[in-house]
N, C-alpha and C positions, 0 to 999 in steps of 0.2 A: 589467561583464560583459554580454555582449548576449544575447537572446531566442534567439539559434543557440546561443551558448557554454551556455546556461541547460538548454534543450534537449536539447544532446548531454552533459548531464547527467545529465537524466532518464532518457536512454536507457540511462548505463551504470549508471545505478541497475537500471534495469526490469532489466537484464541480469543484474544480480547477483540480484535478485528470483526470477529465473527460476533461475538456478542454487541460491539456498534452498529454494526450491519442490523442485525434483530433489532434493535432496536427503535432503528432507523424505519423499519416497514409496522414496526407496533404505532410509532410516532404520525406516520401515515393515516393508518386505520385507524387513528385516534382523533386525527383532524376531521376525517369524515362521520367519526361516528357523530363528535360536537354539532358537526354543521347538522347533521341530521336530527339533533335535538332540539337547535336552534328551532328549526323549522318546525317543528313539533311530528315529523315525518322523516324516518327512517330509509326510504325505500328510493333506490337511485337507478337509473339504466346507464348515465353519464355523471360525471365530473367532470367539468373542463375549468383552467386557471393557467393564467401564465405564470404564476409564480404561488406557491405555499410557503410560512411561514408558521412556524409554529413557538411560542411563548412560554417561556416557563411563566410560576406563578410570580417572581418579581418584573415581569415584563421582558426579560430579555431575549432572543432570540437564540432559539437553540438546536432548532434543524430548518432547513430552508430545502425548496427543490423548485428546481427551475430549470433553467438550460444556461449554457456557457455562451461563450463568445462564437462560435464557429456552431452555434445551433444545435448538438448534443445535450443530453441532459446533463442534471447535476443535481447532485445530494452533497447535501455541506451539513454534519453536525457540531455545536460550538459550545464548549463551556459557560457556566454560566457569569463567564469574564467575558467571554465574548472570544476567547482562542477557538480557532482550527482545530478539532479533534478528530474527524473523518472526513474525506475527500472521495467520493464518486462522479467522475468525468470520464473524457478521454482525451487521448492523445493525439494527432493526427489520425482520428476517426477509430480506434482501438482503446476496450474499456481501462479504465485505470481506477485504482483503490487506492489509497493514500491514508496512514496516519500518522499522526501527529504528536509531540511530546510538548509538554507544560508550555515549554520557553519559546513554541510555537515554528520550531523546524522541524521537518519528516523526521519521523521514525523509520516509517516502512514501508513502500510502494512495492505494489503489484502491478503491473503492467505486463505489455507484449514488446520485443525488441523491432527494430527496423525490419528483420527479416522473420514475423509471424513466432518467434519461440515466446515463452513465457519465462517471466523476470521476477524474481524477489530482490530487492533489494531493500539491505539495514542502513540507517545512518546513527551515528556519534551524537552525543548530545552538541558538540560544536555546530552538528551539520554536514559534516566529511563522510563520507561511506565508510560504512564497518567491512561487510559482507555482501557478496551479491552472489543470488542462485542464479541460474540460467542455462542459454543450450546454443550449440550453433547446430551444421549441418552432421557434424561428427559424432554428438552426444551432449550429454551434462559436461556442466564446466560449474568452480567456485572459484571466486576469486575472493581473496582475503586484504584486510586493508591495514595501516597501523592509522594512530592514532592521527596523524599530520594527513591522511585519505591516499598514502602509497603503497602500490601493490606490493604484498609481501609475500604472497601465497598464490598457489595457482593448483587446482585438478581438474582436469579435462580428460577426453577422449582425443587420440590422435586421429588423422585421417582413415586409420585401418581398425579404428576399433579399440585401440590399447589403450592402458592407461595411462596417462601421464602428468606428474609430480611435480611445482617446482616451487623454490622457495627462494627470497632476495633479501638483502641486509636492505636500509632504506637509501643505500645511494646506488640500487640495481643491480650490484654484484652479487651472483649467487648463483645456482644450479639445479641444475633441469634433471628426473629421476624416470624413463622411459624404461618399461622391460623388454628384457631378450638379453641374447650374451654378450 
């Protein structure tokens, strides 16, 4: 599969990401709108809860919000098996987006790196990294994964701006593609 084929992956992933996410704030506004009919009153200045849970119609739980372990929030949406299918948290205090595939390992996280850049990262259905977008102080970088999660592939910016290429068999042997003469 090529680096485009790989790509226009990610993208219909991002895309379904963005349709979790919707619906994740529709699932919201739907909790209050119920509470509000409960009540037989619509009209709110506050909501406070420490935790939301919202049911589908067999009883099961299907989006949740709350806060994590380190006091940040958290949106959890779950199948109606009860699997992980979006993750909104953070990380060491930095937001993170997470999905999920069937068998219940990441697909795709969004995140920020140790030094404030922004990260996509794909996983394998094993679980092993596909792909990862990112950036250091130089520019963009990709790095590409094979199947076993070893780097096969690398494009980045060098220190000056240039491009730079490389590519490895899986036991690291392989070579680096920098322009000039």
């Amino acid at each position: 599969m090529t680096l485009e084929q790989r790509l226009e992956r990610l993208e219909k992933h991002n895309r379904r990401l963005t349709t979790a996410l919707t619906l994740t704030v529709v699932a919201m506004c739907a909790v209050v709108t119920m509470a509000a009919a409960e009540l037989k009153d619509g009209y709110f200045d506050e909501v406070v809860a420490r935790n939301i849970w919202v049911m589908n119609d067999a009883g099961k739980i299907i989006v949740g919000l709350g806060a994590d372990d380190g006091g940040d929030g958290l949106v959890n949406t779950f199948s109606a098996e009860g699997k992980n299918l979006v993750k909104l948290t953070s990380a060491e205090g930095k937001g993170t987006v997470s999905t999920y595939q069937p068998n219940g390992k990441k697909l795709v996280q969004l995140s920020t790196t140790a030094y404030g850049h922004g990260t996509v990262r794909t996983y394998q259905p094993n679980g092993k990294r596909l792909v990862d977008l990112t950036a250091d102080d130089s520019g963009g970088m990709i790095n590409v994964y094979n199947n076993t999660g070893e780097g096969i592939a690398q494009m980045s910016a060098d220190e000056y701006g240039n491009g730079v290429v490389g590519a490895w068999n899986r036991k690291g042997k392989g070579r680096t593609l920098k322009p000039g003469p």
